[in-house]
TIMARDREN-10561 format. One record per residue (C-alpha): residue in one letter; residue number from 1; x negated, y, z negated. Coordinates in steps of 0.25 Angstrom, whole numbers, always signed. Layout:
% TIMARDREN-10561
   res     n       X       Y       Z
     a   NUM       X       Y       Z
...
***
This chain:
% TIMARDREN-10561
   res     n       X       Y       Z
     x     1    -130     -12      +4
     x     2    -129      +3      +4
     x     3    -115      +7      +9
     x     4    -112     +10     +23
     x     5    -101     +10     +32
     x     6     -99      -5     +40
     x     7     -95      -5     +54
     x     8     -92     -16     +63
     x     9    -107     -19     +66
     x    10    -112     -20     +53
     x    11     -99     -27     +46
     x    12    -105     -42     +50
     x    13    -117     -39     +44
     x    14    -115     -33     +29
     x    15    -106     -46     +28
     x    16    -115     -55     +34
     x    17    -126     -48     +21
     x    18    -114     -49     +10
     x    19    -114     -65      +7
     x    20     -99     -63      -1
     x    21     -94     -57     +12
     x    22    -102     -67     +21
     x    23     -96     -78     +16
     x    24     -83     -75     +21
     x    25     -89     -78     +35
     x    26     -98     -91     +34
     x    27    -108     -93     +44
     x    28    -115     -85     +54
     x    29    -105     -83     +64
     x    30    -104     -68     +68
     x    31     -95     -59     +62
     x    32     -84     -50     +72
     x    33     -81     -37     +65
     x    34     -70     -28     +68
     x    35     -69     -13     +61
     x    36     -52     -13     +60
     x    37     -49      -3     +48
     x    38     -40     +10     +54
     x    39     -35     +12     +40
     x    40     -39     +24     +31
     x    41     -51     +20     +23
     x    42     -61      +9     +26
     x    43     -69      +3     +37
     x    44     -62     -12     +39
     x    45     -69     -24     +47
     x    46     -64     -37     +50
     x    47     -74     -47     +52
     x    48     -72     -61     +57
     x    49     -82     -72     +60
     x    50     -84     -77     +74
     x    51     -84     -90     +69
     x    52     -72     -90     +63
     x    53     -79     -90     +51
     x    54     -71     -81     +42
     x    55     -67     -67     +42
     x    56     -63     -54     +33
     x    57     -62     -40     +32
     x    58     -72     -31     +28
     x    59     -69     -18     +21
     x    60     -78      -6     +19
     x    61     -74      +7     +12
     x    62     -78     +21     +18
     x    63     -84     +32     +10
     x    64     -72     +42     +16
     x    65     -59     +39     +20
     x    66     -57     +33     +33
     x    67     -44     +40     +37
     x    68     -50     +54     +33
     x    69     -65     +52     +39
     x    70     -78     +53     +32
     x    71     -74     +67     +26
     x    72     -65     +61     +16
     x    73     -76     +53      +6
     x    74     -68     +41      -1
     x    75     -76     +33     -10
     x    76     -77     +18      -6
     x    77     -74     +12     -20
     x    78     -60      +9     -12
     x    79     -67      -4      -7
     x    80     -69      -8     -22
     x    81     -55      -6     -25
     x    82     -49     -12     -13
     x    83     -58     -25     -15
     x    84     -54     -25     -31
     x    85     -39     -23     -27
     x    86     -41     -35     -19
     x    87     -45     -44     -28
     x    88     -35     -39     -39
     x    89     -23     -39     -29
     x    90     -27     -52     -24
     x    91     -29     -60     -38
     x    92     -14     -54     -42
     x    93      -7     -56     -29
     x    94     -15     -69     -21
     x    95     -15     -69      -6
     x    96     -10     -57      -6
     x    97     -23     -47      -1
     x    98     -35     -51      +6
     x    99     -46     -58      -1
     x   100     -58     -51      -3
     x   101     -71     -59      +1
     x   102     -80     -46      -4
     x   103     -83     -33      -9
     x   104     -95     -24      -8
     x   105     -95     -13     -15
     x   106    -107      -6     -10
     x   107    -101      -7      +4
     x   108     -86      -4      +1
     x   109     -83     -15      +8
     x   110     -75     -27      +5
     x   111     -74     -41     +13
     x   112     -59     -47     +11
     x   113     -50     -57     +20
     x   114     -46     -53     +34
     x   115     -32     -57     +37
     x   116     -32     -58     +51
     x   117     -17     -64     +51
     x   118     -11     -52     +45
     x   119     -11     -38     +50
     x   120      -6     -24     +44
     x   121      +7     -23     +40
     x   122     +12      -9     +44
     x   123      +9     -13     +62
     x   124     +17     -26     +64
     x   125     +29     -20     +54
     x   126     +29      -8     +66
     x   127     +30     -21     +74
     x   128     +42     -25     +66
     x   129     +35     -38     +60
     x   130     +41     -44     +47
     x   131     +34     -50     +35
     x   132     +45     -59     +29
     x   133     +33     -60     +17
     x   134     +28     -48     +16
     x   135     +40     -45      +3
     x   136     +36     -58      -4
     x   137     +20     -55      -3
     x   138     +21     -41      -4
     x   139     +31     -38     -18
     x   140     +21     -48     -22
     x   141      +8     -43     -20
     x   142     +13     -30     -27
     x   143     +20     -37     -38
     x   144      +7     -45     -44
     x   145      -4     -34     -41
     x   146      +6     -25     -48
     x   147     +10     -32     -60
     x   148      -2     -39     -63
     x   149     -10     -27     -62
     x   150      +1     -19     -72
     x   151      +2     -19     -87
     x   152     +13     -27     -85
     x   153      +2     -39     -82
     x   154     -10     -33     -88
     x   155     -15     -29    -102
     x   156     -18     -14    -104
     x   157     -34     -17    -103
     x   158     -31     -26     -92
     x   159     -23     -16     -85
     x   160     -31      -5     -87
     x   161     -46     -14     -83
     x   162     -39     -18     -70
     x   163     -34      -4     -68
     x   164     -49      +2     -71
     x   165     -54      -6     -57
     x   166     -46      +2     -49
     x   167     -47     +17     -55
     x   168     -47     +21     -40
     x   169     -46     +38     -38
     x   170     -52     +41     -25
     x   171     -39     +32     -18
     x   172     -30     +34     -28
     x   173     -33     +50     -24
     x   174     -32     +46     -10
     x   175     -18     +42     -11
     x   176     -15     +53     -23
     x   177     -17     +64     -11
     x   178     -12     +56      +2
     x   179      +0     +48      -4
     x   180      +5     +59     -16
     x   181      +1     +73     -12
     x   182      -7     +77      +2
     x   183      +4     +74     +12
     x   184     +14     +83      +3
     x   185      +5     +95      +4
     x   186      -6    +100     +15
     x   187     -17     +92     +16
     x   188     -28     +90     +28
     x   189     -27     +76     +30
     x   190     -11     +74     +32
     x   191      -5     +70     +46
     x   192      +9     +70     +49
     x   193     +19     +70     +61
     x   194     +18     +85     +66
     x   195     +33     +81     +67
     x   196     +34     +81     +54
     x   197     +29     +95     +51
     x   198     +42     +98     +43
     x   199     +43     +87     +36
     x   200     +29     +87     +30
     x   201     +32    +101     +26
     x   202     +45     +99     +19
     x   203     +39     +88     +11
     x   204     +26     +97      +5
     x   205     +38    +107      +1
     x   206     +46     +97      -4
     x   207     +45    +100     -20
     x   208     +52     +89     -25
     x   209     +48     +79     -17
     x   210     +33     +83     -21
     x   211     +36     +82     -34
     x   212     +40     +68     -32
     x   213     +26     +64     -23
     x   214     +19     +72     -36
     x   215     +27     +62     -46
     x   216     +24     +50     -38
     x   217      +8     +54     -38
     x   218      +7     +55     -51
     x   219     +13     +41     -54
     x   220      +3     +35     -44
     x   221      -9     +42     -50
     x   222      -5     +40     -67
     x   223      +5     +26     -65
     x   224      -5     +14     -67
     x   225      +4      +4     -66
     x   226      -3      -8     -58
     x   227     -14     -10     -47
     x   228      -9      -3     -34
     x   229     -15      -6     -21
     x   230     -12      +7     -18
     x   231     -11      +7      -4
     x   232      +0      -3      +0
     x   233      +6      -1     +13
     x   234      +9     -10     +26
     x   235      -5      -6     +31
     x   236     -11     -11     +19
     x   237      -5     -23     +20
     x   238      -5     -34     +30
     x   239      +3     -45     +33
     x   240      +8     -58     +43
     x   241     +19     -68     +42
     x   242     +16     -75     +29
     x   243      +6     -65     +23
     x   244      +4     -53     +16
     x   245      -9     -46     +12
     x   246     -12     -32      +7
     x   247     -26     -25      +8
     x   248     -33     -13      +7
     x   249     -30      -9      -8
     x   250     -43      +1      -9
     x   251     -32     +11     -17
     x   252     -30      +1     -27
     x   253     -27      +7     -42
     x   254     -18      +6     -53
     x   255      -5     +14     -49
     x   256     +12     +14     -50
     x   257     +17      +2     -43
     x   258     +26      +7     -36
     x   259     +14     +15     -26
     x   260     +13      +2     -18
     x   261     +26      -3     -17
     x   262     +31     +12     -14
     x   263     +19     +11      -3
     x   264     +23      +0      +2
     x   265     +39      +3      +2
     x   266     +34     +17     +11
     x   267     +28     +10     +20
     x   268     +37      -1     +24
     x   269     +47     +11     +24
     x   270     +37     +18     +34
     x   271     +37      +6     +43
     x   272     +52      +7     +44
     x   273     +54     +21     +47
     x   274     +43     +18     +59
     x   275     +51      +9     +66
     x   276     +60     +19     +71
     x   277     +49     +25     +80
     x   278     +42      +9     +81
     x   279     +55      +4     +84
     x   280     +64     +12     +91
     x   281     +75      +1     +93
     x   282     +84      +2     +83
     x   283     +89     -13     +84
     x   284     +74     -17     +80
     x   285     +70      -7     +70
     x   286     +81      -9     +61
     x   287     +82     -22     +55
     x   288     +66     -21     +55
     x   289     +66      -8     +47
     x   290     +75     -14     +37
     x   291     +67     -25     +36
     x   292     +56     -16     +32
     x   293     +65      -9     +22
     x   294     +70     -21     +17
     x   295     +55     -27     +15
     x   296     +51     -14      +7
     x   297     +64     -16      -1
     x   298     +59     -32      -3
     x   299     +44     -27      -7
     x   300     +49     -18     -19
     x   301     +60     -29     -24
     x   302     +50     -41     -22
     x   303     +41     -33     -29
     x   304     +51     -29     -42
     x   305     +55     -44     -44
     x   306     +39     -50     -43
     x   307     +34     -38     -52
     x   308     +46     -41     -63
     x   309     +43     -56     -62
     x   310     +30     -55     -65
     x   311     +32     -46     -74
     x   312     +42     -55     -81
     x   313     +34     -68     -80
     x   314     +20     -62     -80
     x   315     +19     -48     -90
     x   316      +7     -49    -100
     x   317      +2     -35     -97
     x   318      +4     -26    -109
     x   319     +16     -17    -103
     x   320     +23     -25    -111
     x   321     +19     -38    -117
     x   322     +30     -46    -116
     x   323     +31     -47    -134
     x   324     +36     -32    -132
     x   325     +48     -38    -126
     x   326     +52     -49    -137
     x   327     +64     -45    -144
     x   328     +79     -47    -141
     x   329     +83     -39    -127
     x   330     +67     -39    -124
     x   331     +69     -45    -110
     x   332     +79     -37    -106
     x   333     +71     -23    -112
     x   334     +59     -31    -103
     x   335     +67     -32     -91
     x   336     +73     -17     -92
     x   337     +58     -12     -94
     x   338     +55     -22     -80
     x   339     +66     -14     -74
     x   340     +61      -1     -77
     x   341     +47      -2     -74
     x   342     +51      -7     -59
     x   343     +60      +4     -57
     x   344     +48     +12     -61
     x   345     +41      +5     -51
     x   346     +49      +7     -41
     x   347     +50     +22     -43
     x   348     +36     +22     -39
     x   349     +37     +16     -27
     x   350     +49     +26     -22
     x   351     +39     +35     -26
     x   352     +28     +31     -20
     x   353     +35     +27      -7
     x   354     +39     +40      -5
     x   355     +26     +47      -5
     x   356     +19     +35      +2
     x   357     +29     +35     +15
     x   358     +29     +52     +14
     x   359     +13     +52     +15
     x   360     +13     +43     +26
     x   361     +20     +54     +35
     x   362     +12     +67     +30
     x   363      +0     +61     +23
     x   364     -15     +57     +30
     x   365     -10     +44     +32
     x   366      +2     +38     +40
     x   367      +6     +24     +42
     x   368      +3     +16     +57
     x   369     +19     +15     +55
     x   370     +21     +28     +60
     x   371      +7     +33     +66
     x   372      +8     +21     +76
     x   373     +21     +31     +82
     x   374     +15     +39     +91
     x   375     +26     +47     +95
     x   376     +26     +60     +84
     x   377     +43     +62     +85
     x   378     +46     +48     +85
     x   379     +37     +46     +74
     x   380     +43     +56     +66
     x   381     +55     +50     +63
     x   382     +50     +39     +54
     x   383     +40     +48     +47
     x   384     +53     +59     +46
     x   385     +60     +47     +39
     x   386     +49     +42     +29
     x   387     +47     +58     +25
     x   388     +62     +57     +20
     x   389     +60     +45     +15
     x   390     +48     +45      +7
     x   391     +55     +61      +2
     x   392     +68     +53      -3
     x   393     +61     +42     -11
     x   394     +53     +53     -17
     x   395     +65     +62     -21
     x   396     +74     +50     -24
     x   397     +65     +40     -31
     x   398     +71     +42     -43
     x   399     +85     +38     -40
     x   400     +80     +26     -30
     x   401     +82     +15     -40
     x   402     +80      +3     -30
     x   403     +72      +0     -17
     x   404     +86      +0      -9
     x   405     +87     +15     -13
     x   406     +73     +17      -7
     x   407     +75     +10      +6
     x   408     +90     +16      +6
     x   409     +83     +29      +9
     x   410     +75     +25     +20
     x   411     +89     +20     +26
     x   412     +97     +31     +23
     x   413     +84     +40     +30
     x   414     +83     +33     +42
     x   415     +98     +31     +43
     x   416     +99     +48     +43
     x   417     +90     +48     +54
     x   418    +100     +40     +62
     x   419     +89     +31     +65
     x   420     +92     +17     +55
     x   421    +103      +9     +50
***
């Protein structure tokens, strides 16, 4: 089939003609199709059986980016490397992402499971839900898709075979521009608060402070530690009582470790500062924006002790096998090496989260966290804050040794505004 755009009249059709994607919904009952994506690349269908029959989520890659309109080509290969992330993420790290039932590469589209129960992340935390699991499941999603896709788990040839699948540039540009250098200079596409005129100004004259976003970049274009989802935000991620999922990993490739966790960390952080326009009563939004520090400070810590137990229990990759540390004092040289290398990893996320939670405020993209307040002054406040933030971490990531340190800033910020305590 020659590749064309779907839309709700046409989804029940091409599944009904694909037998792998037919299966999902045995007999003839009708299929209802709904078209629900708002995000910034694909078309997105649910589709349920009106018998009760079974159900899924059809995704289908555009030829331009969604967010920018048909004058921004983008190729569709994404839809090869979400399905392929998928399936690599969901072997390492079981129950963990939706299943995928399909693939079709001549339509860019993918079939996987539809998780009806669950819903974004990022809306019901602006509704001040808690996900007691959401730690537990999290740190360990990213703890095995990293390790086991690192030369701490594999062989060079391993590594380097797994890492050939996702040689992925016209994403990776994607985020090279809008994450690492068009919101710090003028650029068509960026949106911002006109409130925040000065502030945007400042930070594209701000010479070290670029120098730090430029160091940052580099690491995430050269760094090839493990397979990143490379996307991996509270939109991207979705969520009940007992469950966690993450979807949507088209911008899949091998990168530093600590671009995901550091994305993550930024947006939980975000979430916070939204709470004091979302919630004005401070006898609410306090204890629920220290829970939302206190899960990023648990993400990264959860994370650090999985990543090091498998590393202890698990290592066969060649960086290093574990013969190079046989010799009286070899564990404690290994442990000293464990040490360092999650230091390095943690300078990354510092890093990262900084340029992630500053491009959120001056780049093509915010976050619903803060778009969803639709008075410009009082929604000035929070972005005011994450701008100081995500500044800070950059300038001081290398004297912030430990996640308290990182989240002590977004204290002692919030506290100047006289806003938090």
């Amino acid at each position: 089939m020659a590749y064309h755009p779907l839309d709700e009249r046409s989804v029940a059709a091409y599944i009904r003609g694909r037998p792998e994607m037919a299966k999902v919904f045995p007999g003839g009952s009708p299929l209802a199709v709904r078209e629900v994506g708002d995000g910034n690349l694909n078309l997105v269908f649910i589709v349920e059986s009106a018998g009760g029959g079974g159900s899924a989520v059809l995704k289908q890659a555009l030829p331009y980016l969604r967010v920018a309109g048909d004058s921004w080509p983008l190729t569709r290969e994404r839809a090869r490397f979400e399905a392929a992330a998928l399936r690599q993420q969901g072997s390492l790290a079981p129950g963990r992402v939706p299943l995928v039932y399909d693939y079709d590469e001549e339509m860019s589209a993918l079939l996987i499971e539809y998780l009806g129960s669950h819903e974004i992340m990022r809306r019901p935390l602006v509704a001040r839900t808690r996900f007691p699991l959401f730690v537990e499941h999290i740190s360990d999603f990213l703890a095995r898709v990293l390790f086991f896709t690192s030369d701490l788990a594999l062989s060079g040839v391993e590594k380097k075979a797994l890492q050939a699948q996702f040689i992925n540039p016209h994403l990776c540009k994607i985020q090279e521009d809008f994450v690492f250098s068009n919101p710090y200079m003028e650029s068509p596409e960026n949106r911002w608060n006109p409130l925040l005129d000065a502030e945007v100004r400042a930070i594209r004259a701000d010479a070290p402070l670029k120098v730090a976003i430029a160091e940052v970049k580099e690491s995430y274009m050269t760094h090839a530690q493990a397979l990143l989802h490379s996307d991996l935000h509270t939109g991207s991620i979705m969520v009940n009582a007992s469950d966690t999922r993450v979807i949507d990993p088209e911008f899949a490739f091998f990168g530093p470790m600590g671009y995901d966790l550091g994305a993550l960390v930024a947006n939980l952080v975000i979430n916070c500062l939204s709470h004091f326009a979302h919630t004005p009563d401070p006898a609410e939004r306090r204890p629920f924006q220290e829970y939302l520090l206190e899960t990023a400070a648990g993400v990264w810590e959860s994370f650090a002790r999985k990543f090091e137990g498998l590393w202890i229990e698990a290592a066969s990759g060649d960086l290093m096998p574990r013969g190079y540390w046989d010799f009286p004092g070899g564990a404690e040289a290994f442990a000293v090496f464990r040490q360092k290398y999650l230091r390095g990893v943690f300078s990354d996320l510092v890093g990262n989260a900084g340029c992630k939670i500053l491009r959120r405020m001056m780049g093509i993209v915010s976050v619903w966290d803060i778009t969803s307040i639709g008075d410009f002054q009082r929604r000035a406040l929070p972005e005011r804050l994450a701008i100081r933030i995500g500044r800070r971490w950059l300038l001081e990531r290398g004297r912030i040794s430990s996640i308290g340190d990182l989240l002590g800033i977004v204290r002692e910020e919030a506290r100047g505004s006289e806003e938090f305590s």
